[in-house]
C-alpha positions in Angstrom: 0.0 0.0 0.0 1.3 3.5 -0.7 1.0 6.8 1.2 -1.2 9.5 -0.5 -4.4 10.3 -2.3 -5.8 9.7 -5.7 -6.6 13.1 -6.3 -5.1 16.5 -5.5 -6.3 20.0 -6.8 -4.0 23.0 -7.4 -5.9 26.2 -7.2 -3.3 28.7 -7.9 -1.1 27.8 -11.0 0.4 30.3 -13.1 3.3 30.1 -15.5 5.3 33.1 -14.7 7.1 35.0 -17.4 10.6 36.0 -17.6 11.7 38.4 -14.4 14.7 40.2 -12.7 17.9 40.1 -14.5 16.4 37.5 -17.4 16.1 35.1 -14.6 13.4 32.6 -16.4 10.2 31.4 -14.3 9.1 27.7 -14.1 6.4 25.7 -12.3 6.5 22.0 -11.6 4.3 19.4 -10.7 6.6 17.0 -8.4 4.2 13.4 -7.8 5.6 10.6 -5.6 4.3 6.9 -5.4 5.8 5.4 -2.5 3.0 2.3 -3.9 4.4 -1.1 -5.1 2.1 -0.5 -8.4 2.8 2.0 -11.3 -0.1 5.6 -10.9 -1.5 6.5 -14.0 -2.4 10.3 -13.6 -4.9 12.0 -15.8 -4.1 15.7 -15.5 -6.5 18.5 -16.1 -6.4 22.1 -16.8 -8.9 24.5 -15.7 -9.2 27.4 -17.2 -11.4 30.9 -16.1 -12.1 31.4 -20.0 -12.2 28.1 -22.0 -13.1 24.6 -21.6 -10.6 22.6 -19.6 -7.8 20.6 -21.0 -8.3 16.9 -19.9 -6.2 14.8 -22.1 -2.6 14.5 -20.4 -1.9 11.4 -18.9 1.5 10.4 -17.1 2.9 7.8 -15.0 5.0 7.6 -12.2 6.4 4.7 -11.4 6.3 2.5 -8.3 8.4 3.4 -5.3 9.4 6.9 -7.5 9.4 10.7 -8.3 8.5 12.3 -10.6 9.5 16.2 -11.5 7.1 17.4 -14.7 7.6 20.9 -15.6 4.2 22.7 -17.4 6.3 24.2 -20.0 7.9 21.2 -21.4 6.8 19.5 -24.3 8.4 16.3 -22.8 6.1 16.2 -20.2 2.8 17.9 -21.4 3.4 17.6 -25.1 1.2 20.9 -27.3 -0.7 21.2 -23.8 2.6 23.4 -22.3 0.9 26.1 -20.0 0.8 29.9 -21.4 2.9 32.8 -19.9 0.7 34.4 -17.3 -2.0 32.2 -17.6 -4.4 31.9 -14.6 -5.4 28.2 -13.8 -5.8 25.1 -11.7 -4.3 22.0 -12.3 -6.1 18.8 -10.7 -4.6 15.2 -10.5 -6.9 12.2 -11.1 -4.7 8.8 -10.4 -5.6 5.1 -9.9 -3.5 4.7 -7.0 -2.7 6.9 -4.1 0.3 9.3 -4.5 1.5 12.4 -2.7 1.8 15.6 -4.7 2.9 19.4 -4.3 3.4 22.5 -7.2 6.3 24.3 -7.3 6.5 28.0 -8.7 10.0 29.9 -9.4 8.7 33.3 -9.6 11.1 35.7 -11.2 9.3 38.6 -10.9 10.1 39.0 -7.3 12.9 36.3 -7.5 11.4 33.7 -5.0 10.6 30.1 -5.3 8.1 28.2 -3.5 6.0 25.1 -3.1 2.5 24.2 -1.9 1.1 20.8 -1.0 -2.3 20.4 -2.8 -5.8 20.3 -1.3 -6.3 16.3 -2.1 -9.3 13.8 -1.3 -10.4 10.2 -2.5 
């Protein structure tokens, strides 16, 4: 049995652009399955002005991490989040993981992380 829950909510995700001194601006989704079974994560997008994105699936294997950066095509493919984008990202997996979003915020050059609200 792994630690975690199958699905967790990010309210507050926002790619953030290029800041101070041409310092570039990520965010990250970082999932861990501490499970003996691989998760299969369907990711959404939710969007204030358009129908969500609900097509990205990932997996992380058992007993590992997994770092997925929005803005890469090797981990989201043509659904890479926008520059400045206001949305929420919500996890959807099969087994129970344990997630958190990281933001490195150029703009005021500080870099944070926030555990998700998450349920069953």
């Amino acid at each position: 049995m792994g630690y975690g829950k199958k699905v967790w909510i990010f309210p507050d995700a926002e790619l953030p652009p290029v800041g101070v001194n041409c310092i570039p601006g990520h965010e990250s989704i970082i999932i861990t399955n501490t499970g003996d079974a691989d998760a299969h994560i369907r990711i959404t997008f939710i969007y204030t002005d358009k129908e969500p994105i609900n097509d990205i699936v990932v997996t992380v294997g058992a007993r590992r991490v997994r770092c997925l950066r929005t803005n890469e095509p090797k981990d989201f493919g043509e659904r890479t989040a926008k520059f400045e984008e206001q949305y929420a990202i919500m996890l959807e997996s099969d087994v129970p993981v344990v997630a958190q979003y990281g933001r490195a915020e150029p703009r005021t050059v500080a870099f944070y992380t926030t555990p998700g609200y998450c349920c069953d």
